[in-house]
C-alpha positions in Angstrom: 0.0 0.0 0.0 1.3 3.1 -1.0 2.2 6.7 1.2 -0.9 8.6 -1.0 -3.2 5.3 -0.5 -3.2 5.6 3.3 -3.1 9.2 3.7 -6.7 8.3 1.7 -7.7 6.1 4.0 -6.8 7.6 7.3 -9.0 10.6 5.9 -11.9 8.7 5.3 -11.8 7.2 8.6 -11.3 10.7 9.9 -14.5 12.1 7.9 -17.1 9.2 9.6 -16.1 10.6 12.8 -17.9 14.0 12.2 -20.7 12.5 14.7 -18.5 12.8 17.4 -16.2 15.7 16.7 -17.5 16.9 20.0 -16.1 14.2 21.7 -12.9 14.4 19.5 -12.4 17.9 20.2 -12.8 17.9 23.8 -10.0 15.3 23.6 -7.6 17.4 21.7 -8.6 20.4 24.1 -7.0 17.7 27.1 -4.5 17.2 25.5 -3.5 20.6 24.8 -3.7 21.6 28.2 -1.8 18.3 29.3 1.2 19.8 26.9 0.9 22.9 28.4 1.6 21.9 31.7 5.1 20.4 31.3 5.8 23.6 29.1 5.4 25.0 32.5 6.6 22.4 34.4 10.4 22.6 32.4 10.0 26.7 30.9 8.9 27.8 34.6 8.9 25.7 37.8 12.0 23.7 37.1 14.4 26.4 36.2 12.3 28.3 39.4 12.8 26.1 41.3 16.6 25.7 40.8 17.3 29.4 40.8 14.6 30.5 43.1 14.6 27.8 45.6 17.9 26.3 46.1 20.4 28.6 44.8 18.8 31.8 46.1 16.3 30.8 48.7 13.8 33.7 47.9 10.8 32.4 50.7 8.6 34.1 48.6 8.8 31.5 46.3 9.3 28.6 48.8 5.8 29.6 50.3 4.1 29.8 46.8 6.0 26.4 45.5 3.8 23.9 46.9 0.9 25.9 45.4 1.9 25.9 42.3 3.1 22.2 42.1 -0.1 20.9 43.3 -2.1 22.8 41.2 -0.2 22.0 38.1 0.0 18.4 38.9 -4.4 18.4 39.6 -4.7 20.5 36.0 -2.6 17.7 34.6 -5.1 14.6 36.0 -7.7 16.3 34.8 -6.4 16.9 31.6 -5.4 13.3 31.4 -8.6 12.3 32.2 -10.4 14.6 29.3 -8.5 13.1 27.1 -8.0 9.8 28.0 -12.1 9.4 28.5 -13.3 11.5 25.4 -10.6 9.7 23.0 -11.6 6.4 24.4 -15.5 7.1 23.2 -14.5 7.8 19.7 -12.6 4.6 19.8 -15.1 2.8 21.0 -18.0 4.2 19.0 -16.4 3.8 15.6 -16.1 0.1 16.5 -20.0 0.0 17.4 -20.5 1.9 14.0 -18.4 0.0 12.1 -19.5 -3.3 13.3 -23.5 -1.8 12.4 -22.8 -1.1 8.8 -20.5 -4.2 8.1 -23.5 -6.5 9.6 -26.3 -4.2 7.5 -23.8 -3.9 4.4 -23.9 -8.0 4.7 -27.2 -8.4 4.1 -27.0 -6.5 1.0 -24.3 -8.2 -0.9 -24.5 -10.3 -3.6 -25.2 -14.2 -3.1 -21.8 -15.0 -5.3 -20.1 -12.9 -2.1 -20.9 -15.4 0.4 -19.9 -18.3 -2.3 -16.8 -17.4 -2.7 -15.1 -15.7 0.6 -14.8 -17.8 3.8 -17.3 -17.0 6.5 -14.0 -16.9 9.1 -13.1 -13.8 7.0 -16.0 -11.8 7.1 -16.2 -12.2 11.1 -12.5 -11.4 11.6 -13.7 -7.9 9.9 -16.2 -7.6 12.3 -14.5 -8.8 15.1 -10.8 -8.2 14.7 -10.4 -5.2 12.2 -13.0 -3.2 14.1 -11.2 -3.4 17.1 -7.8 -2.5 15.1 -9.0 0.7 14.2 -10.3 1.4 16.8 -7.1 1.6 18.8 -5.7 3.0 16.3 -8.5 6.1 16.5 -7.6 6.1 20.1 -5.1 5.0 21.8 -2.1 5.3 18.8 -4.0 8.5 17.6 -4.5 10.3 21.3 -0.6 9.3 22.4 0.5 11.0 18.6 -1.5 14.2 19.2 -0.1 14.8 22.6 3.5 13.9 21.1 2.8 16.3 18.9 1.3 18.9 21.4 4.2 18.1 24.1 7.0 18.8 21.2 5.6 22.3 20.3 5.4 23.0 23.9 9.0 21.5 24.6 10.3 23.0 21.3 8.6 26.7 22.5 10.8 25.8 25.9 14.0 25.1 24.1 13.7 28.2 21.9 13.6 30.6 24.8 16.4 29.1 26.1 18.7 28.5 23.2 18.2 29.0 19.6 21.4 27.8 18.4 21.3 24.5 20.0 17.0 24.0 19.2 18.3 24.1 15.9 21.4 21.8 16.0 18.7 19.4 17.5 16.1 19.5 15.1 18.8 18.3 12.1 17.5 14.7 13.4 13.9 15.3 12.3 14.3 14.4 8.6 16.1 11.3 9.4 13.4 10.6 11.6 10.8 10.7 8.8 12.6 8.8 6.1 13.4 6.1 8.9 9.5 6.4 9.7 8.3 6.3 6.2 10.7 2.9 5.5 9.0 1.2 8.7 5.3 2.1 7.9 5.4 0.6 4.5 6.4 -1.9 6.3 3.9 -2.6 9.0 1.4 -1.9 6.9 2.2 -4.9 4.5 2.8 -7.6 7.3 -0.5 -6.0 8.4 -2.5 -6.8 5.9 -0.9 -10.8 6.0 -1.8 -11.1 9.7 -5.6 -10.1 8.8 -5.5 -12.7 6.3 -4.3 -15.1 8.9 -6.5 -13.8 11.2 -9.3 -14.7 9.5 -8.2 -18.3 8.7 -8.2 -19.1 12.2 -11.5 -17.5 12.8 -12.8 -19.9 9.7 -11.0 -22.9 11.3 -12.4 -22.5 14.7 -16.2 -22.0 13.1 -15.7 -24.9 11.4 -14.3 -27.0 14.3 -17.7 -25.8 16.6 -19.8 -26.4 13.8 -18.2 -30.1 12.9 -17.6 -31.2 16.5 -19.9 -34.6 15.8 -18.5 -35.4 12.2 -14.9 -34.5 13.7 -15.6 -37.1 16.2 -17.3 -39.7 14.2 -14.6 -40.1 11.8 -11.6 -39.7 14.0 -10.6 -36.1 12.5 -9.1 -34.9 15.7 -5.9 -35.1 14.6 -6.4 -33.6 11.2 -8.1 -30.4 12.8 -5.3 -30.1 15.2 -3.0 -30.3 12.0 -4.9 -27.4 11.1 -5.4 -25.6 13.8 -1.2 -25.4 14.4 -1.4 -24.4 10.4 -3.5 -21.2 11.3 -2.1 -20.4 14.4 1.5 -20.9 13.4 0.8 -18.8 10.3 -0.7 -16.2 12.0 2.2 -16.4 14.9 5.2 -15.6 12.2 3.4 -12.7 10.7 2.8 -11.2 14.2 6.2 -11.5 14.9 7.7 -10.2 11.7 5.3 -7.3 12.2 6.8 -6.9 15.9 10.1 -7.4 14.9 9.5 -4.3 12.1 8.1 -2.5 15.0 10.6 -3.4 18.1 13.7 -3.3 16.1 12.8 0.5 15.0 13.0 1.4 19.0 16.8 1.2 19.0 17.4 3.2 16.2 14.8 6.0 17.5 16.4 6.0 20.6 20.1 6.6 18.7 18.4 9.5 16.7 17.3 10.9 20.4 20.7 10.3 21.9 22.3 12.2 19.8 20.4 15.0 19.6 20.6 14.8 24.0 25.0 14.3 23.4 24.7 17.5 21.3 22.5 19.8 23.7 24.8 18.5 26.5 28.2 19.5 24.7 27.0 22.7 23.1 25.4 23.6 26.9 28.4 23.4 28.8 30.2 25.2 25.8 32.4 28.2 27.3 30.9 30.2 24.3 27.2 29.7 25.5 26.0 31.7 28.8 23.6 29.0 30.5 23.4 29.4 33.6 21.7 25.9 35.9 18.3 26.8 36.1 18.3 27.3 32.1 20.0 24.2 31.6 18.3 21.7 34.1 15.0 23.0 32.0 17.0 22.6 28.7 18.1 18.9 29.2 13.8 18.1 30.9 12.1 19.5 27.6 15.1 17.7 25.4 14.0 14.6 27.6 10.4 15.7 27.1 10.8 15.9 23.6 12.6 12.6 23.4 9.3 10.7 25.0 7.4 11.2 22.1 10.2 10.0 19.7 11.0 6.9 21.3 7.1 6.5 21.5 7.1 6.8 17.3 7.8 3.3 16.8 5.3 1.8 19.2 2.7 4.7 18.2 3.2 4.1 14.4 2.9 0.1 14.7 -0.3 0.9 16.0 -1.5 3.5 13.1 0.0 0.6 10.5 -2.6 -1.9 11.5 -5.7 0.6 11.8 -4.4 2.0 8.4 -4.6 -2.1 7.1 -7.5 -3.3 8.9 -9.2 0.3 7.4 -8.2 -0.6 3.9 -9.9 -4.2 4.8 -13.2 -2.7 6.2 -14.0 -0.4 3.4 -13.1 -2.5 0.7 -15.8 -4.7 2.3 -18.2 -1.3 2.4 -17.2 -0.6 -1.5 -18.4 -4.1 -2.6 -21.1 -3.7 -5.2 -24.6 -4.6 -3.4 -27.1 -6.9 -4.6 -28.6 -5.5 -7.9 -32.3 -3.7 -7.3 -33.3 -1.7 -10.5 -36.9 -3.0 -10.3 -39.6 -0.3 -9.4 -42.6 -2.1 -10.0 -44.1 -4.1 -6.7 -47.3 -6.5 -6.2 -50.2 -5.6 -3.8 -50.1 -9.6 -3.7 -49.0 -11.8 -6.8 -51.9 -14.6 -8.5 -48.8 -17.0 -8.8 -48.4 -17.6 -12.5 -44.7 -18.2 -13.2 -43.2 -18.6 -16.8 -39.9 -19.0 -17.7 -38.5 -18.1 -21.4 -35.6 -19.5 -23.4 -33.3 -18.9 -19.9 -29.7 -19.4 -20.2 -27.3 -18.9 -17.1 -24.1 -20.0 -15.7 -22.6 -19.3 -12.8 -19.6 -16.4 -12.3 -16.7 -17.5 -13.9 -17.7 -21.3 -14.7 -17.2 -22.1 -17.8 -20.4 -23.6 -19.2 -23.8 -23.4 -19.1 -25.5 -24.7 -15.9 -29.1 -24.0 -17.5 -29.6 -23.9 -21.0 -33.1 -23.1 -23.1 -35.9 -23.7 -20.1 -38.8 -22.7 -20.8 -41.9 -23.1 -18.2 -45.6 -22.1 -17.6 -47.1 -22.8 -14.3 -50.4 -21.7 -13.7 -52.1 -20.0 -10.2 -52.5 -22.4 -7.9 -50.9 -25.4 -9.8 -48.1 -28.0 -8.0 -44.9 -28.2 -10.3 -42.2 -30.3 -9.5 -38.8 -30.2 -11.0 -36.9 -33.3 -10.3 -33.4 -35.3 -11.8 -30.3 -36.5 -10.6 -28.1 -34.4 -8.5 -26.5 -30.9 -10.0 -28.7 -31.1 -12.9 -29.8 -27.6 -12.0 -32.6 -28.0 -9.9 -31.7 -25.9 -7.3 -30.1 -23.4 -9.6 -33.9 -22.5 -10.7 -34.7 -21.6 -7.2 -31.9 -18.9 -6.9 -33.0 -17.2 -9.8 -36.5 -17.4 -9.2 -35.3 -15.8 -5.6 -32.8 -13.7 -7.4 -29.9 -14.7 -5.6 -28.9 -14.8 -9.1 -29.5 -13.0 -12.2 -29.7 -15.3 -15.7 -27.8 -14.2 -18.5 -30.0 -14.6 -20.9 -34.1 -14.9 -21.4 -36.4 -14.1 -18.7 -38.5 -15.3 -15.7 -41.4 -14.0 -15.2 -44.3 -13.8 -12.3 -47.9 -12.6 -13.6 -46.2 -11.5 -17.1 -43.8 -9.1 -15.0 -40.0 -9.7 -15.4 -38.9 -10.5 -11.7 -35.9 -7.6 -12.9 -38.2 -5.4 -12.8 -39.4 -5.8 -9.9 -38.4 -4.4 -6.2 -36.2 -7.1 -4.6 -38.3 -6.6 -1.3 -41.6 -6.7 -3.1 -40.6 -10.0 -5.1 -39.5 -11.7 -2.2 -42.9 -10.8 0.2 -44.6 -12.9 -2.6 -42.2 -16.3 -2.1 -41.6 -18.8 0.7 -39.1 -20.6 0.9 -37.2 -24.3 2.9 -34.2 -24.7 1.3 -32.0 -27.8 1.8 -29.7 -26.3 3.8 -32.2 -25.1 6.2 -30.8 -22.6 8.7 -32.4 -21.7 12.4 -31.8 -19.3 15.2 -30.4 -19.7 18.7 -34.5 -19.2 19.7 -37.1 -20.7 20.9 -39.4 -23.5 18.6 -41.9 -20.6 18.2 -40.1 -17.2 17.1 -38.4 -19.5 14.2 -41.7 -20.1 13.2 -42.6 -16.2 13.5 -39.5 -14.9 12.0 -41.3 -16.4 8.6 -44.3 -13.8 8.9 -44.6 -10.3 7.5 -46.5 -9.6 10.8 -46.6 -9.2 14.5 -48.6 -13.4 14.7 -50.4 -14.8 17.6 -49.9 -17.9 19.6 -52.9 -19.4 18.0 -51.2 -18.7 14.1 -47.7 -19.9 15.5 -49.6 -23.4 16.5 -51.6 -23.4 13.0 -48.5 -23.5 11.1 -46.7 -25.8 13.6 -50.0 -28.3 13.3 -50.2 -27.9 9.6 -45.9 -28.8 9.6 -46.5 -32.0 12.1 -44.2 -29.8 14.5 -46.5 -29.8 17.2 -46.1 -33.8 17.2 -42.1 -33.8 18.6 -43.0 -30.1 20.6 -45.2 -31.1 22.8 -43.2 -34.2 24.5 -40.6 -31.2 24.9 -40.2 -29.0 28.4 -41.4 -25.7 27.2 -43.6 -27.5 23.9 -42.7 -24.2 21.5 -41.2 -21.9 23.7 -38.6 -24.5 24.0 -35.1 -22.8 23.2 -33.3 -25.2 20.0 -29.5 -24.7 20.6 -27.9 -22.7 17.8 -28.9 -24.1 14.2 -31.5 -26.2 16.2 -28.2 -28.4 17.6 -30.8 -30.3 20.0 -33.2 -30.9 17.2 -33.3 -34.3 14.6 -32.8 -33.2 11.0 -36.2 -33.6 10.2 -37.6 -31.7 13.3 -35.5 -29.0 11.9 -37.2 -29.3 8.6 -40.6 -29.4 10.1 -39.9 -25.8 11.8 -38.6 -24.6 8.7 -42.1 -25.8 6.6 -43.8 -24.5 9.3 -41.8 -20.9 9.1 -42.8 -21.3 4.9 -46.3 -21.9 6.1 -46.8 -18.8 8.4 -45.7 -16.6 5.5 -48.7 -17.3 3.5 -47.2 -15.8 0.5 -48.5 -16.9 -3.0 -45.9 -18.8 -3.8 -44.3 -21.2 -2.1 -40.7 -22.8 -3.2 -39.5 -26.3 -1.4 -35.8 -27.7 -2.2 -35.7 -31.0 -1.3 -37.7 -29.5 1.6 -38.8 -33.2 2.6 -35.0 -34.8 2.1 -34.5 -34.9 6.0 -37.8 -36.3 7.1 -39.0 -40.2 7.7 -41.3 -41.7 5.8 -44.5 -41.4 8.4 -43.3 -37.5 9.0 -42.9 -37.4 5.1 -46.2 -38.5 4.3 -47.8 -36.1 7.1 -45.9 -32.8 4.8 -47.3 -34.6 1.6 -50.4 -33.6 3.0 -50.0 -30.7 4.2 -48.4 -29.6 0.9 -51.7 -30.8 -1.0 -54.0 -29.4 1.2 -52.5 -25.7 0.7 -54.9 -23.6 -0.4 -55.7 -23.6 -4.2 -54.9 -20.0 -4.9 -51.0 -21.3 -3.7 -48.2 -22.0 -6.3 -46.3 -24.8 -5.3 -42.6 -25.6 -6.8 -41.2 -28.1 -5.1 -37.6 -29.5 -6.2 -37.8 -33.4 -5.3 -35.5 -36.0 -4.8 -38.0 -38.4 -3.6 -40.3 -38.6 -6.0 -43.3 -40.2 -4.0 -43.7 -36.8 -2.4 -44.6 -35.7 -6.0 -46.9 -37.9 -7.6 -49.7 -35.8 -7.6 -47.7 -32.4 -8.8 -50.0 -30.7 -11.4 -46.6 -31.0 -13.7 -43.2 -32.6 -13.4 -40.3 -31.5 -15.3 -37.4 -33.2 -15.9 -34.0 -32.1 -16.0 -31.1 -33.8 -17.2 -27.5 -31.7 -18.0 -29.4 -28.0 -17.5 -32.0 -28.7 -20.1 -35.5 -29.7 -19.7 -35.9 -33.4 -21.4 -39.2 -34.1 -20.2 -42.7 -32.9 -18.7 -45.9 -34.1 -18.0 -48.2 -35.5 -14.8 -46.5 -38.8 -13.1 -49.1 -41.1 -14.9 -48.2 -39.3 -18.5 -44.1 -39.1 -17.4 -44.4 -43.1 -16.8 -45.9 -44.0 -19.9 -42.8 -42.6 -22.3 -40.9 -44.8 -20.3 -38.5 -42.4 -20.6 -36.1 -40.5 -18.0 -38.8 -39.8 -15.2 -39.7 -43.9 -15.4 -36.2 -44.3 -15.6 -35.9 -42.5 -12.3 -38.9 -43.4 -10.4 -38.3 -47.5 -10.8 -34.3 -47.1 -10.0 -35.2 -45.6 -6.5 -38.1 -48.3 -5.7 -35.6 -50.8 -6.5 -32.9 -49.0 -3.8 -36.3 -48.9 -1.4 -36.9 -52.5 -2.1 -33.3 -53.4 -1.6 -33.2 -51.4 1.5 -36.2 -53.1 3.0 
């Protein structure tokens, strides 16, 4: 990352603070002050003391002394804690914000997003990034300020007392910067690697929790601690290159200082210079003074270098093109007829054609199953009929409207949806069933849809029946209890169309039969599209299509399908002989 590119960046980050500028200034205003009490403390009391005290004994001044040091030490807590307190809540509330629009900014990306970067990647922005800038919006930026304060003030101190020798110091400040500018670049890259790393471990460890019982079952303990040293050891040596950038900078800082201290102390006791103790005693504390900050560079600029990285990390998240939404047209509430029109569509950089030529009618009301062997592109019709995907050429269309042009929010109200991989919250049996609803629902509408989705049949033997909390992803549930809550969530909905991929997969055959039901006993004015793998759940589907290689090859009722003896026959007698066989 280039000088000009982070300059950029720390400007941007400076610009979303203008809600708490307040906050920010009040800060800098602490800070000031706290830099203006050591210019007192080494242009004033020091030297004061010195001449004043000890060398002349004016009891004028040994009365007041005690005044003055207590009341320049009490301005100086306060100051610290003004800026210490004010600095911290900027810190702290661009984390909050930050961590608000990455979440919100998540929910607007792309489906292809979440395809292609690792979940443990997208947290460790949330997580560890966020907290990366916001030390470095606090902590690094709040100890650079009052370096930067407590060098005018020392600097102002060392000019009334020598001119000469201030500048015979200051020759070491553009060494200083080139030697800054050769670190930075520096810290910023091995930044940037131990993000990376960062979130490699984060995606390990998610997928460890997540896998526990499949890690177990097939002995993959050793494996996952195989990778688990992987991640950590690769994260350890990029820490520790950055530190070693950042540590082995100290030294050489603390050179630069010493020589500008060896030069103050030769040119000070200099016959030619007339400095007399008290002068000098403040001379060498504000050199010292100024030295603090210096020595602090290193430490200070580590800091900055990962907030500048982790920056660059967070807004190229925020920059990321959102989900396409050019529709403007919306439905009061959609009939249901779907048609789909000489649709071609592959997925981002594959390199053929997952669907190819499908065309479709289905009518209000009617059951249309789309069934075939596994990646045909069965599923793929669901994502663009959801528009999780766009298809790159023909058309879908619900009620003779292009689903482009209309509103994402709008097209979705009018579909329901169980997916295959069904996912629940960390909640009770009952809010997963609400969360499917448009609406505030009632007790009695929650235990509709949980009858109607044979829930209520496993619920009941439970402690709390529906209010009965299901671990996170519904961990204490059976795979098809999970899929019954998930029907029942489609259900509540009650939108017009209603889409089911391989919704019955997980269930047994008595639960399996109960949802067959259910599914035919939907109201009429319902569009039903249910992607099958067991066909019996489909038998009495309105239409069946077939696909084989992206194309439709087939498409008919069950009765019609079975007498061309063709691919659906094919299909249906191969998996009542693997019944059979497994009876």
């Amino acid at each position: 990352m280039k000088q000009k590119e982070a300059l950029a960046i720390y400007i941007r980050l400076f610009k979303n603070l203008k809600p708490y500028k307040w906050a920010f200034v009040f800060s800098i205003l602490g800070l000031v002050l706290l830099a203006l009490t050591d210019g007192i403390l080494y242009n004033s009391l020091i030297p004061d003391l010195i001449n004043e005290g000890f060398i002349s004994a004016n009891p004028n001044f040994l009365v007041n002394a005690p005044i003055l040091i207590i009341s320049l030490f009490m301005t100086r807590g306060l100051a610290t804690f003004i800026a210490s307190y004010f600095m911290a809540k900027v810190g702290r509330s661009a984390v909050r914000d930050y961590r608000i629009i990455l979440l919100e900014k998540m929910m607007l990306l792309p489906s292809h997003y979440f395809e292609n970067i690792p979940s443990g990647n997208i947290i460790s922005k949330v997580n560890y990034d966020t907290e990366q800038v916001a030390q470095a919006l606090s902590g690094a930026i709040s100890d650079a300020i009052r370096g930067l304060f407590i060098a005018i003030a020392m600097l102002s101190v060392m000019f009334s007392k020598s001119v000469q020798i201030t500048l015979s110091i200051l020759i070491v400040v553009p060494i200083l910067a080139i030697f800054l500018n050769y670190v930075s670049r520096h810290l910023r890259r091995y930044s940037l690697k131990v993000q990376k790393t960062m979130g490699d471990v984060t995606k390990v460890t998610g997928e460890i929790v997540e896998g526990f019982q499949v890690i177990r079952v097939f002995s993959g303990q050793e494996y996952e601690k195989r990778r688990v040293r992987s991640a950590m050891f690769a994260n350890f040596t990029q820490e520790m290159k950055m530190h070693l950038v950042s540590a082995g900078s100290a030294p050489v800082m603390q050179f630069i200082g010493s020589c500008a201290l060896a030069a103050l102390v030769y040119m000070a006791t200099s016959s030619k210079l007339n400095m007399n103790v008290g002068d000098f005693t403040g001379m060498f504390g504000a050199t010292l003074s100024l030295l603090r900050p210096i020595k602090q560079i290193a430490s200070v600029n580590s800091v900055i270098q990962r907030g500048i990285a982790a920056a660059s990390s967070i807004f190229e998240f925020i920059d990321e093109k959102e989900e396409v939404n050019e529709g403007t047209e919306s439905f009061t509430r959609a009939r249901g007829e779907i048609s789909i029109e000489n649709l071609f569509f592959k997925y981002p950089g594959a390199n053929r054609d997952c669907l190819s030529n499908i065309n479709v009618t289905i009518h209000p009301g009617q059951t249309a199953a789309f069934v075939g062997a596994s990646g045909s592109g069965k599923s793929s019709l669901v994502k663009l009929l959801l528009r999780f995907y766009d298809p790159n050429d023909g058309s879908i269309r619900i009620d003779g409207k292009d689903i482009r042009d209309i509103t994402l929010k709008s097209l979705r109200e009018q579909l329901s949806y169980v997916s295959q991989d069904l996912v629940l919250f960390n909640d009770s049996i009952a809010n997963n069933i609400a969360y499917g609803a448009k609406r505030k629902v009632s007790k009695e509408e929650i235990y509709d849809a949980a009858v109607a989705a044979n829930v209520i049949e496993f619920a009941e033997c439970l402690p709390k029946g529906l209010d009965t909390s299901i671990g996170e992803n519904g961990t204490f549930l059976s795979g098809g209890q999970r899929q019954r809550i998930a029907i029942a969530r489609a259900i509540i909905k009650d939108a017009p169309i209603i889409l089911l991929d391989e919704a019955t997969s997980a269930l047994d055959t008595e639960s399996e039969k109960v949802i067959k039901l259910v599914l035919d006993n939907l109201p009429n004015n319902i569009t039903k599209i249910v992607v099958a793998h067991r066909l019996s759940t489909i038998k009495n589907a309105d239409k069946i299509f077939v696909v084989y290689s992206g194309g439709i090859v087939e498409s008919g009722t069950h009765n019609e399908l079975l007498a061309k003896k063709g691919h659906y026959a094919r299909l249906i007698y191969s998996q009542e002989e693997l019944e059979h066989a497994e009876l």
